[in-house]
Short mmCIF file of the C-alpha atoms (twelve columns), coordinates in Angstrom:
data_MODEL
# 
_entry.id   MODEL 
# 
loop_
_atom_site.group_PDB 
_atom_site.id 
_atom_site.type_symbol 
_atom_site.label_atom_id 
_atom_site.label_alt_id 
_atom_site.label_comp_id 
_atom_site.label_asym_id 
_atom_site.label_seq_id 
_atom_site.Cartn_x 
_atom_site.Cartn_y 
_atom_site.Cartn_z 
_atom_site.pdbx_PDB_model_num 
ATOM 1   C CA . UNK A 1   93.105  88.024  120.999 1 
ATOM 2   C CA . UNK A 2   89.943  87.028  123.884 1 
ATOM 3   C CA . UNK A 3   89.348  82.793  123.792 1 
ATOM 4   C CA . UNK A 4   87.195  81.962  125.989 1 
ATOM 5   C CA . UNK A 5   83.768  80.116  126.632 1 
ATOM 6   C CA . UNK A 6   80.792  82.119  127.221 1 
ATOM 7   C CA . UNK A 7   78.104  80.308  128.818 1 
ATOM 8   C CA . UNK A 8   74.323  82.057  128.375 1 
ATOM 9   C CA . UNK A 9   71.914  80.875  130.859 1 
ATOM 10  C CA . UNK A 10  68.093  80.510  129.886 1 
ATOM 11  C CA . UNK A 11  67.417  81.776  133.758 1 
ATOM 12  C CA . UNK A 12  69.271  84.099  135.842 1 
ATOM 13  C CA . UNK A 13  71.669  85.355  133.242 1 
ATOM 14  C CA . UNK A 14  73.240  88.924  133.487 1 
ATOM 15  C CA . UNK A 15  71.458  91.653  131.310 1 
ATOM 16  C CA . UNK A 16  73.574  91.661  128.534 1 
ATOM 17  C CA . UNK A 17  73.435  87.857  127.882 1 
ATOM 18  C CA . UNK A 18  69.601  87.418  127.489 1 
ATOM 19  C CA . UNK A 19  69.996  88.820  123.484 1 
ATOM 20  C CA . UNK A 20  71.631  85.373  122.841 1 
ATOM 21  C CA . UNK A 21  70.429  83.190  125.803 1 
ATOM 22  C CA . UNK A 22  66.920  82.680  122.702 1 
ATOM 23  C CA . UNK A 23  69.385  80.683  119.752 1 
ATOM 24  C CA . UNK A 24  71.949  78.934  122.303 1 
ATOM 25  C CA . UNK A 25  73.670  78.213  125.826 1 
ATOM 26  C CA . UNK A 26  76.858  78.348  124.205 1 
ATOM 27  C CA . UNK A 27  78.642  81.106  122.533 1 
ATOM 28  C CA . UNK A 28  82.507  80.903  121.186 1 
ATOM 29  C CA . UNK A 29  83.977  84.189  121.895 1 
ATOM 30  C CA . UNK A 30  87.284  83.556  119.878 1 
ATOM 31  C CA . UNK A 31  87.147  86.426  117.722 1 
ATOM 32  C CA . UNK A 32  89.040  89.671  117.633 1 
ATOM 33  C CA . UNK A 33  88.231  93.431  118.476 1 
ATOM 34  C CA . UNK A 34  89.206  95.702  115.852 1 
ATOM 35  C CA . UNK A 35  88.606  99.094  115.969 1 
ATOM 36  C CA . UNK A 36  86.891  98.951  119.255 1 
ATOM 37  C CA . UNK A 37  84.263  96.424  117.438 1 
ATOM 38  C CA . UNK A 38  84.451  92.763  118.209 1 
ATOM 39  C CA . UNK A 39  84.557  90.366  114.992 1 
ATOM 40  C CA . UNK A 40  83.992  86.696  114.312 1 
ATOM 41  C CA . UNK A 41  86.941  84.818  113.067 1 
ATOM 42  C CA . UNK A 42  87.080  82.969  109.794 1 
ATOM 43  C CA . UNK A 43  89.828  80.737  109.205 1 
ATOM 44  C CA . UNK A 44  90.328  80.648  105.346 1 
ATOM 45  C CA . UNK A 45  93.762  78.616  104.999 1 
ATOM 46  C CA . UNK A 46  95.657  76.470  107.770 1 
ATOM 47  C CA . UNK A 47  98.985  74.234  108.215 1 
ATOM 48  C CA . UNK A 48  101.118 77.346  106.587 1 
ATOM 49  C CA . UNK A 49  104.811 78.505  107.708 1 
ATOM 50  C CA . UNK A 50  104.173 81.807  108.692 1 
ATOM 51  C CA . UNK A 51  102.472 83.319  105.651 1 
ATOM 52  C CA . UNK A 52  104.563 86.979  105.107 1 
ATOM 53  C CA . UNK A 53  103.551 89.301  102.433 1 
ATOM 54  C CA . UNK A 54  99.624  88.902  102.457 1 
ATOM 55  C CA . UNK A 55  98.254  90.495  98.847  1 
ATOM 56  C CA . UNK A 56  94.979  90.445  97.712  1 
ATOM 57  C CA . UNK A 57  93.663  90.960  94.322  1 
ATOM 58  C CA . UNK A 58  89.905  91.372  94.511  1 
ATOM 59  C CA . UNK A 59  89.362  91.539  90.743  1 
ATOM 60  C CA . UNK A 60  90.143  87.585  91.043  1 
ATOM 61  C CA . UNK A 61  89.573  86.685  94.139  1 
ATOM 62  C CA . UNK A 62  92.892  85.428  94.569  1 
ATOM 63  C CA . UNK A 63  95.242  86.209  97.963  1 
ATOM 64  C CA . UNK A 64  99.063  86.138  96.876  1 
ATOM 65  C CA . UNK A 65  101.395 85.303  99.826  1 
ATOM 66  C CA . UNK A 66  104.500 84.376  100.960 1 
ATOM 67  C CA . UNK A 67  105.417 81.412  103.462 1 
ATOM 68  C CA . UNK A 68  108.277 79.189  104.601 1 
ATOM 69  C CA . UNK A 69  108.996 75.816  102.853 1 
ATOM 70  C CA . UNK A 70  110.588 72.792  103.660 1 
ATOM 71  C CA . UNK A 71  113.575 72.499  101.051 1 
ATOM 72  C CA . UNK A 72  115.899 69.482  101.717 1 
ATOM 73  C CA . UNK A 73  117.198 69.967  104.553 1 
ATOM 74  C CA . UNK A 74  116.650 73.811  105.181 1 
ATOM 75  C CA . UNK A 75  114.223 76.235  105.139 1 
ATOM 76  C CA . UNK A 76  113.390 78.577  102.174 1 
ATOM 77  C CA . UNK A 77  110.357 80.967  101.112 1 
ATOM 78  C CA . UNK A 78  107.587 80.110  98.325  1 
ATOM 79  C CA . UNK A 79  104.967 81.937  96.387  1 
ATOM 80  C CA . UNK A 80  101.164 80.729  97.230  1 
ATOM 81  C CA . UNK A 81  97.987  81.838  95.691  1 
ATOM 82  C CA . UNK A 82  94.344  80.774  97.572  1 
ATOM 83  C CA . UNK A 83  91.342  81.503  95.867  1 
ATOM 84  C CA . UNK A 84  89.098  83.092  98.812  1 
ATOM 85  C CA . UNK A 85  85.638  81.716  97.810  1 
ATOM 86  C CA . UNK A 86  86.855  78.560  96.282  1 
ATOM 87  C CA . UNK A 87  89.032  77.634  99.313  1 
ATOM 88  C CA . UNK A 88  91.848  76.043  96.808  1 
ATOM 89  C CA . UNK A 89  95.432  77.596  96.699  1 
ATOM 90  C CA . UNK A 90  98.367  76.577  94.303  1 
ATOM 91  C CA . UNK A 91  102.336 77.045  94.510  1 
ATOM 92  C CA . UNK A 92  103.674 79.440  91.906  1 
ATOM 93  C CA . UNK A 93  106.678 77.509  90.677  1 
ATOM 94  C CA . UNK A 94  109.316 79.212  89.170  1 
ATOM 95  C CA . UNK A 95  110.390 81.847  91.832  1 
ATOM 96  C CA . UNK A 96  113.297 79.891  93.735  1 
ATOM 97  C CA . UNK A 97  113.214 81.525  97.105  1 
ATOM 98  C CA . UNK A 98  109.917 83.437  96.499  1 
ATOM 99  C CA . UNK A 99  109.416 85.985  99.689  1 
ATOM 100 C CA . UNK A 100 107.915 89.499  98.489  1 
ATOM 101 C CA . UNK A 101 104.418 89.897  96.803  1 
ATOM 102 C CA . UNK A 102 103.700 93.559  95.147  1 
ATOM 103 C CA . UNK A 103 100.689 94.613  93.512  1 
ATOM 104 C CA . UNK A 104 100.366 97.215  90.840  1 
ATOM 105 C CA . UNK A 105 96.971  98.650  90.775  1 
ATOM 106 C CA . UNK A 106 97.501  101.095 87.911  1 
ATOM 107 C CA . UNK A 107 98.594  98.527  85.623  1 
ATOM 108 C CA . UNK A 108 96.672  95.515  87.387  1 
ATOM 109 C CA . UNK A 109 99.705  93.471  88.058  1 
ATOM 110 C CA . UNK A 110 101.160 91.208  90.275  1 
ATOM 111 C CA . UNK A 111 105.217 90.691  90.698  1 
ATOM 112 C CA . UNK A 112 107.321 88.649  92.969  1 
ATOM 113 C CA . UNK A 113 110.634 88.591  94.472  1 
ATOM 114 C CA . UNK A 114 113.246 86.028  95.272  1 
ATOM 115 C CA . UNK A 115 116.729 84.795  95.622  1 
ATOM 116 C CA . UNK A 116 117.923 85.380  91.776  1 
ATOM 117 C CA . UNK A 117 115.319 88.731  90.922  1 
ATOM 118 C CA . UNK A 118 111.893 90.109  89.789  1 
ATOM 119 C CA . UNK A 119 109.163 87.958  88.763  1 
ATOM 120 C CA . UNK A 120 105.526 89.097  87.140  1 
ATOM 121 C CA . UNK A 121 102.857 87.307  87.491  1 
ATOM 122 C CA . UNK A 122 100.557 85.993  83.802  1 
ATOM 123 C CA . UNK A 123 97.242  85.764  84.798  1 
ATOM 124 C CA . UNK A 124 96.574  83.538  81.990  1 
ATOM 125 C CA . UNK A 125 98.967  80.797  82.182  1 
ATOM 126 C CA . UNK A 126 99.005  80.915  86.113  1 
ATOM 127 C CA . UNK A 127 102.795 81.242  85.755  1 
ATOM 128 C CA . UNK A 128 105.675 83.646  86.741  1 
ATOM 129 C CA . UNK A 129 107.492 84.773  84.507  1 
ATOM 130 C CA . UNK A 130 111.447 87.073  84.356  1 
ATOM 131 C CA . UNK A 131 111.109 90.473  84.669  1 
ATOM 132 C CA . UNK A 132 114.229 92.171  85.939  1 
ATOM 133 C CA . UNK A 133 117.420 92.207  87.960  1 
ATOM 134 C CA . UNK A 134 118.638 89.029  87.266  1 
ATOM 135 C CA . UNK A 135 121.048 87.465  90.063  1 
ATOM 136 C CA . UNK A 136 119.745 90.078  92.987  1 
ATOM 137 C CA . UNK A 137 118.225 88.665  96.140  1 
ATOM 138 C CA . UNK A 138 114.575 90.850  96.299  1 
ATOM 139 C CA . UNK A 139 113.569 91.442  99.888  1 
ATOM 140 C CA . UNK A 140 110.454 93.199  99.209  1 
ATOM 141 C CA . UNK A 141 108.393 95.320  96.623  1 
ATOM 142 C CA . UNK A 142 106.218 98.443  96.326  1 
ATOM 143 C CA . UNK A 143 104.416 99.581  93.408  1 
ATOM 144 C CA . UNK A 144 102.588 103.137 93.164  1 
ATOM 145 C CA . UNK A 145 103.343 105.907 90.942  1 
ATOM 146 C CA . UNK A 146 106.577 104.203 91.007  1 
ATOM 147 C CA . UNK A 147 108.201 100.508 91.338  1 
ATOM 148 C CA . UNK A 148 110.787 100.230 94.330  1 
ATOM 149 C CA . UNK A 149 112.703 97.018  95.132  1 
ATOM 150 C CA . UNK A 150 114.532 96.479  98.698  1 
ATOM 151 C CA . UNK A 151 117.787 94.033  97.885  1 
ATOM 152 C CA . UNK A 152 118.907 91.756  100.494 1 
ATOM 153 C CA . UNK A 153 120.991 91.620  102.414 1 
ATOM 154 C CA . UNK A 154 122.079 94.558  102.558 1 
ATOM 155 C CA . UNK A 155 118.350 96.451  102.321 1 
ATOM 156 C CA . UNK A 156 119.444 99.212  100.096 1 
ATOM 157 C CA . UNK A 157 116.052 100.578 98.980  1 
ATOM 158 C CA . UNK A 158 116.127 100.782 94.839  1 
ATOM 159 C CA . UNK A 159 113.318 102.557 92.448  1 
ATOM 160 C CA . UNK A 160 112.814 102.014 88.765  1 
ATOM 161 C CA . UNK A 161 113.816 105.215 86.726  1 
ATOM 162 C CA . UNK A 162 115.332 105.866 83.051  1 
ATOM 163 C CA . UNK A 163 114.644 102.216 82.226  1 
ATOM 164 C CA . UNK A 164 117.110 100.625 85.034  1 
ATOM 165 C CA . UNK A 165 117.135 100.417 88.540  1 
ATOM 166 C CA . UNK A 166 119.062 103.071 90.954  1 
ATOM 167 C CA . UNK A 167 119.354 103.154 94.880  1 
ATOM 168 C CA . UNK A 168 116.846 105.604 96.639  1 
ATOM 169 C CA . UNK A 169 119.153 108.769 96.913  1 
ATOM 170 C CA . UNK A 170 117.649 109.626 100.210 1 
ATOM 171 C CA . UNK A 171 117.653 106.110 101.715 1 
ATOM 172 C CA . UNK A 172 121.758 105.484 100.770 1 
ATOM 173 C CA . UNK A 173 122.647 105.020 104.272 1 
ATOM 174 C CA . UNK A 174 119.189 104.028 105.806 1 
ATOM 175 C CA . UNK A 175 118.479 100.167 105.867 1 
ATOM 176 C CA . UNK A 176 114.758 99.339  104.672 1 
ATOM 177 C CA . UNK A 177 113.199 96.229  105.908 1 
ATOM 178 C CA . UNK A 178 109.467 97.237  105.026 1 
ATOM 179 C CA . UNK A 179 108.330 100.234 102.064 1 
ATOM 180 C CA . UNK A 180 104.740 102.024 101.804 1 
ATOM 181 C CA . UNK A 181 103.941 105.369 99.779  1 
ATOM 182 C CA . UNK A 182 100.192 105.762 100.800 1 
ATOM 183 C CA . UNK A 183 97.360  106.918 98.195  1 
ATOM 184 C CA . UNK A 184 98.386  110.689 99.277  1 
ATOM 185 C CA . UNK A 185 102.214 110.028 98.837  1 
ATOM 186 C CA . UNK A 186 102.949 109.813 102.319 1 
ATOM 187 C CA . UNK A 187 106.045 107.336 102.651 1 
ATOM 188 C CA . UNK A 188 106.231 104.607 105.473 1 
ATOM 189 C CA . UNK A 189 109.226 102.534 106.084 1 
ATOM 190 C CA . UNK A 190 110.409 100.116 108.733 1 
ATOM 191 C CA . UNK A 191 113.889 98.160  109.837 1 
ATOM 192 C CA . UNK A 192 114.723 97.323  113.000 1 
ATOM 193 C CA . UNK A 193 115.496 100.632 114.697 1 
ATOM 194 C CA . UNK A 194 111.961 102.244 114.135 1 
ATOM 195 C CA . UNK A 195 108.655 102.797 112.053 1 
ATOM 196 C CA . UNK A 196 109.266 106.165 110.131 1 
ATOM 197 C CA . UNK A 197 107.053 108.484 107.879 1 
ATOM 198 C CA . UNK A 198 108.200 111.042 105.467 1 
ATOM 199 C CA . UNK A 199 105.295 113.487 104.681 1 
ATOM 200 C CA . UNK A 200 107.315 115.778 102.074 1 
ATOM 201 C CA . UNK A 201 109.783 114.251 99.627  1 
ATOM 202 C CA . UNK A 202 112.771 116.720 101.185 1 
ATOM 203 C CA . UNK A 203 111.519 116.522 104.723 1 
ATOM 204 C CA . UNK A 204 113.616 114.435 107.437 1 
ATOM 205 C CA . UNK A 205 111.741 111.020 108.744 1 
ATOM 206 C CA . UNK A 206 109.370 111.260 111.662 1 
ATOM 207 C CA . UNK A 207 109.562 108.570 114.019 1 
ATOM 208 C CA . UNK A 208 106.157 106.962 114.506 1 
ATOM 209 C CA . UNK A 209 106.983 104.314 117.065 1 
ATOM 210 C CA . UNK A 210 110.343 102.530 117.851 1 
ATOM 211 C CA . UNK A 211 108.682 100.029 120.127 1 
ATOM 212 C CA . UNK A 212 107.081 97.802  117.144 1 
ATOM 213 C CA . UNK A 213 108.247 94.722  114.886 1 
ATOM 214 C CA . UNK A 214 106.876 96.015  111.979 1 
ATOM 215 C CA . UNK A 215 105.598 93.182  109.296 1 
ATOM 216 C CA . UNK A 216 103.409 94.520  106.752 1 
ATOM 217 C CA . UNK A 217 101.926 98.010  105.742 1 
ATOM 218 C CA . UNK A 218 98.920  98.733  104.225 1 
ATOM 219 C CA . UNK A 219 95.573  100.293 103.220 1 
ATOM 220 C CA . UNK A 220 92.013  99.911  103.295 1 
ATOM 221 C CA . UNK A 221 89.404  100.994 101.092 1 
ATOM 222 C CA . UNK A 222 89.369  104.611 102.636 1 
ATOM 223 C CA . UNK A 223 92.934  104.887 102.505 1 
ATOM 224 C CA . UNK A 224 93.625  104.860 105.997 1 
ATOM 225 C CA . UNK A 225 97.148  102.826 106.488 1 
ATOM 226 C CA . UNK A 226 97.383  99.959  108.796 1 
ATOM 227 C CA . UNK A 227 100.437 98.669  110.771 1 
ATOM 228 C CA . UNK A 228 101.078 94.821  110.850 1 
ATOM 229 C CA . UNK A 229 103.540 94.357  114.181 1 
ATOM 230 C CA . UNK A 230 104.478 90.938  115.549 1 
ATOM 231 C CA . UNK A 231 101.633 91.678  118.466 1 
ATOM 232 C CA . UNK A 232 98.701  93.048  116.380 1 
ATOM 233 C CA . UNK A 233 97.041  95.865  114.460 1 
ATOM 234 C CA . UNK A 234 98.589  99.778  114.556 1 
ATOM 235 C CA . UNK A 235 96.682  102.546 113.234 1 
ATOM 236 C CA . UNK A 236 98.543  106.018 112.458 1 
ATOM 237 C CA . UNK A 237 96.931  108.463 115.088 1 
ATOM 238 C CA . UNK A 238 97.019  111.922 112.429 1 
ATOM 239 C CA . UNK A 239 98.452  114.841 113.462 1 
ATOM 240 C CA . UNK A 240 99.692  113.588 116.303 1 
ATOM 241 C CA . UNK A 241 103.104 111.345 114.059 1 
ATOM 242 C CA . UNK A 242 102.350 108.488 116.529 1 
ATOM 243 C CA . UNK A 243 100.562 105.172 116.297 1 
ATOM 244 C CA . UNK A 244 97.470  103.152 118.229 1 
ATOM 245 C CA . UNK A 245 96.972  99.829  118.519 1 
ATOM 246 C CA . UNK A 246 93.369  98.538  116.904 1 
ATOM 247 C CA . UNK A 247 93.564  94.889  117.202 1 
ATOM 248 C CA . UNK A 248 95.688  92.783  119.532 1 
ATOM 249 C CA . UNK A 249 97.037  89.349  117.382 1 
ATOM 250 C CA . UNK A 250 99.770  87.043  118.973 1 
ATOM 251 C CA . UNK A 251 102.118 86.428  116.636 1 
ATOM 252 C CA . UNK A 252 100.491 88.491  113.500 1 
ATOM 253 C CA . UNK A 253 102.892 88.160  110.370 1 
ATOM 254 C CA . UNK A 254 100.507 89.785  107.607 1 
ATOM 255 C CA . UNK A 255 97.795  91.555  106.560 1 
ATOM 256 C CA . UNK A 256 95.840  92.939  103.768 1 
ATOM 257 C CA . UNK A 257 91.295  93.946  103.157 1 
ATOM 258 C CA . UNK A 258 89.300  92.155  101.042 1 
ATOM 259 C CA . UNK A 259 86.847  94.028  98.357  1 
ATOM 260 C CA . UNK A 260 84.443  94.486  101.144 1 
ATOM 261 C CA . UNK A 261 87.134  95.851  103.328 1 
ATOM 262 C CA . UNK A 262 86.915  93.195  105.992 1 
ATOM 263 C CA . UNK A 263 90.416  92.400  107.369 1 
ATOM 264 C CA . UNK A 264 92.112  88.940  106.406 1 
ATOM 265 C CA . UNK A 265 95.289  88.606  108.969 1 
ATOM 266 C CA . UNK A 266 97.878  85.987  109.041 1 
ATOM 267 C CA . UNK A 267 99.118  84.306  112.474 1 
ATOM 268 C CA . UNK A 268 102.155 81.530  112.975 1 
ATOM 269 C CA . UNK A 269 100.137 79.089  110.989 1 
ATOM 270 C CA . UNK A 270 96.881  80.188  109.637 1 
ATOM 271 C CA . UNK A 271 95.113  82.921  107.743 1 
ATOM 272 C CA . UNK A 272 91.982  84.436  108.950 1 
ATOM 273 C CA . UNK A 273 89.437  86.927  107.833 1 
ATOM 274 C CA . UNK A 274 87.476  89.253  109.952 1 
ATOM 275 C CA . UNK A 275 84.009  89.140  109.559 1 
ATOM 276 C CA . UNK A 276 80.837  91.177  111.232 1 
ATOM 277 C CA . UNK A 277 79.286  89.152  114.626 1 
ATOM 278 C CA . UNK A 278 75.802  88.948  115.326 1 
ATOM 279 C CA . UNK A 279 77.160  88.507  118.803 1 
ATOM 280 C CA . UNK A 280 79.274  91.601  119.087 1 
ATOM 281 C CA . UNK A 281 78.143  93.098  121.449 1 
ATOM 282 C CA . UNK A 282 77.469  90.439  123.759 1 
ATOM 283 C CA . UNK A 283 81.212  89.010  123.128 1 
ATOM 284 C CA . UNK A 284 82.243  92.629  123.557 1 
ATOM 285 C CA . UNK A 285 80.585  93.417  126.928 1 
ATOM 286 C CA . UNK A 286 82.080  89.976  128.863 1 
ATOM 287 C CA . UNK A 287 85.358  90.913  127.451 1 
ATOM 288 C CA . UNK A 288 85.344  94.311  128.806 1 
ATOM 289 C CA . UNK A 289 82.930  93.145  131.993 1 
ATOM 290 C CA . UNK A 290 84.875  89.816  132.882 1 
ATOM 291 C CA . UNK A 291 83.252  90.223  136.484 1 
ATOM 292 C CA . UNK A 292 79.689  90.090  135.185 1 
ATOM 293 C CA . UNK A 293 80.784  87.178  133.081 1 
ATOM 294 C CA . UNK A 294 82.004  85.652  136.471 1 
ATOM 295 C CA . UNK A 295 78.753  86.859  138.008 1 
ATOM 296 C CA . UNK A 296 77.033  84.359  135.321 1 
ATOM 297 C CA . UNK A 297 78.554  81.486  136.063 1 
ATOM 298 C CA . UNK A 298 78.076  81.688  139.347 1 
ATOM 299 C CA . UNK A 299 74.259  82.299  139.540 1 
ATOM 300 C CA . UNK A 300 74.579  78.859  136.383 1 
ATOM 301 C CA . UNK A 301 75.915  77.032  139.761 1 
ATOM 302 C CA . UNK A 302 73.370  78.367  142.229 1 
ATOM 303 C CA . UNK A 303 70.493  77.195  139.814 1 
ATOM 304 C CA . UNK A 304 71.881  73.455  139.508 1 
ATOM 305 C CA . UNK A 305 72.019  73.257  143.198 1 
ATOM 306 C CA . UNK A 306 68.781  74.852  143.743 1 
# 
């Protein structure tokens, strides 16, 4: 994350400032650069408790997360649902401790998790409603191809098969904070010791980074799989099993792409959405060129006392 004040000066401005100097003497560089392209930042939702879980489902419009609540006197987890265009969110009531969001794009559905079990989501009455494993505390979801669960606390990984839920056979003894199975099967998972990948079903996990808080793992529109850590954006650098950061986010709890695959990303507090700059590449050339930046402002103070 860059915040800073770029001053443009009608006269005596470096180069790469006079594109903007036409339309204002005063450009906000507060944006992010994400894939080596800076981006204007749109805040879409503020005042939340560190919204977890970020789901979008662009047939709505509709982004399904997860965020901390005030309940009596402690803290708990609730489901929230904010309409992107419309700017208005809602609670869902009826998942008591309401933490994981999953989305099933076969089937088109949405399901939560919380303290007593599975929850799906009726588009029609706005409401949750019971699905499964009643009296289990969900962690976290996954559907594709198949429906996995992680149980807390002990984050045993479960998947749905002969109509009841089992533990993952090869994840018995591995504890699962975070689970992905790309579009080409590839399996992600996180927990505290590492990011792993398993590219064959009977292959051992490849360590991808062991330096990371992973938060969230997901895909864009071209099915390339993106890396929410506690300090920004991490893309998977193929062949090479290793990752690369693409955007740099204090304190980044969530992500997901909207239908025109522009990047919404939650912070601490807020949720924002990435969205094209007509001032890219002068906000990108003072962040990388801080000394001609300098160089402006002091030629600005040469003018006034001249």
């Amino acid at each position: 994350m860059y915040i800073f004040k770029l001053l443009v000066l009608i006269a005596g401005a470096p180069s790469f400032l006079n594109a903007a100097s036409k339309e204002s003497d005063l450009i906000m560089c507060d944006g992010v650069i994400f894939h080596n392209v800076y981006y204007d930042r749109e805040l879409l939702f503020s005042d939340l408790g560190r919204p977890y879980n970020l789901v979008m489902h662009r047939f709505s419009g509709i982004l399904f997360f997860s965020h901390t609540i005030q309940n009596g006197t402690s803290v708990d987890f609730g489901i929230r649902a904010c309409h992107l265009d419309k700017r208005t969110c809602r609670d869902i009531k009826g998942v008591p401790g309401g933490y994981a969001v999953a989305y099933d794009a076969g089937n088109d559905d949405i399901y939560f998790g919380g303290h007593d079990g599975i929850y799906k989501y009726n588009f029609l009455t706005k409401e949750a409603e019971f699905f499964a494993e009643e009296g289990k505390s969900i962690w976290g979801l996954f559907v594709r191809r198949n429906f996995y669960y992680i149980e807390y606390p002990t984050q045993k990984l479960y998947v749905y098969r002969d109509d009841r839920f089992i533990q993952v056979a090869e994840a018995i003894h591995i504890e699962v904070d975070i689970f992905f199975v790309s579009k080409h099967f590839d399996v992600y998972f996180a927990n505290k010791t590492a990011l792993y990948k398993v590219e064959k079903p009977i292959s051992e996990p490849i360590v991808l980074s062991d330096e990371i808080q992973v938060r969230q793992i997901v895909e864009d529109n071209y099915g390339d799989v993106h890396i929410c850590a506690s300090d920004g954006i991490y893309l998977e650098e193929k062949p090479y099993h290793r990752i690369k950061k693409v955007a740099a986010i204090d304190q980044a709890f969530g992500t997901t792409f909207d239908d025109t695959d522009n990047m919404i990303y939650s912070d601490r507090n807020n949720i924002y959405r990435l969205t094209p700059s007509k001032y890219s590449g002068v906000c990108m050339n003072a962040i990388n060129n801080p000394e001609a930046r300098y160089q402006g402002d002091e030629t600005r103070r040469k003018n006034k006392r001249t």
